[in-house]
C-alpha positions in Angstrom: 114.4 87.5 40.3 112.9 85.6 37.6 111.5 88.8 35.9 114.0 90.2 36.6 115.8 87.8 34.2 113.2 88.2 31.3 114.0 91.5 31.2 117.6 91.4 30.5 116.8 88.1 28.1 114.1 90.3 26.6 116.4 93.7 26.5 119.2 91.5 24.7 117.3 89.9 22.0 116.4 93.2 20.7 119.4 94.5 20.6 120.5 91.7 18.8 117.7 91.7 16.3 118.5 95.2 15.9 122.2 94.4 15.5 121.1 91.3 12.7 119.0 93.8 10.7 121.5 96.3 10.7 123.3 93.4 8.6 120.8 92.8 7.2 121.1 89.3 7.1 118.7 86.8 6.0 118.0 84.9 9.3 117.0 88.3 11.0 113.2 88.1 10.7 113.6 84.2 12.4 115.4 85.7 15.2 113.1 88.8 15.4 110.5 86.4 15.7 112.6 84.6 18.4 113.1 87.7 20.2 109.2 88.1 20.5 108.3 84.8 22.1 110.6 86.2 25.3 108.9 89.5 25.0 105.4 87.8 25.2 107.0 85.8 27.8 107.9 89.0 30.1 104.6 90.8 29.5 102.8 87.4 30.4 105.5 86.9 33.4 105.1 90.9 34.1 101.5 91.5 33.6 102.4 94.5 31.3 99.7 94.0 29.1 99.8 97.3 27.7 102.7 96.1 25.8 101.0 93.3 23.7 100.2 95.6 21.2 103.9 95.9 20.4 104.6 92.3 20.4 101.8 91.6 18.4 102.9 94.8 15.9 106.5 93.5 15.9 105.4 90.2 14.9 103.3 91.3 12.4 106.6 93.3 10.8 108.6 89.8 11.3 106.3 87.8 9.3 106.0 90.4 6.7 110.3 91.1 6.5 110.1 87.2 6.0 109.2 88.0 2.4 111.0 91.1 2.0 114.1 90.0 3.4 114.5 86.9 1.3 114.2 84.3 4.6 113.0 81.3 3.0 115.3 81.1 0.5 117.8 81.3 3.3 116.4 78.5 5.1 115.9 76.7 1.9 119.7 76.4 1.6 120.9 75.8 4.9 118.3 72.4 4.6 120.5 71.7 1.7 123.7 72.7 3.1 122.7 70.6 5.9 121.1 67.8 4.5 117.7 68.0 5.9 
């Protein structure tokens, strides 16, 4: 049951991410990265190991789209927006 769970958290994150990029909105690279921690979760949970190697590539792409994507600025203004 419980994998069984990480695999629908897992399958719904991406499409999300996918659905954030497509807007390509700010925040997407902080939710891709999100979305990752439950995918290393399920292949930890799963033993798919063979699937690391994607979560480690899709990370990679996360960090980098941080840059590309304008993310920090992002965050930089919701701290002020929120007072933090």
């Amino acid at each position: 049951m419980m994998l069984l769970l990480f695999e629908i958290l897992a399958s719904l994150s991406a499409i999300t991410s996918i659905m954030i990029y497509g807007n390509k909105s700010w925040y997407a690279p902080i939710f891709g990265l999100f979305s990752q921690m439950i995918w290393v979760s399920w292949v930890v949970v799963s033993g798919s190991w063979s699937m690391m190697a994607l979560c480690i590539a899709m990370i990679i792409v996360h960090i980098r789209n941080i840059k590309k994507m304008d993310t920090k600025q992002g965050l930089i203004l919701l701290w002020k927006r929120l007072g933090l």
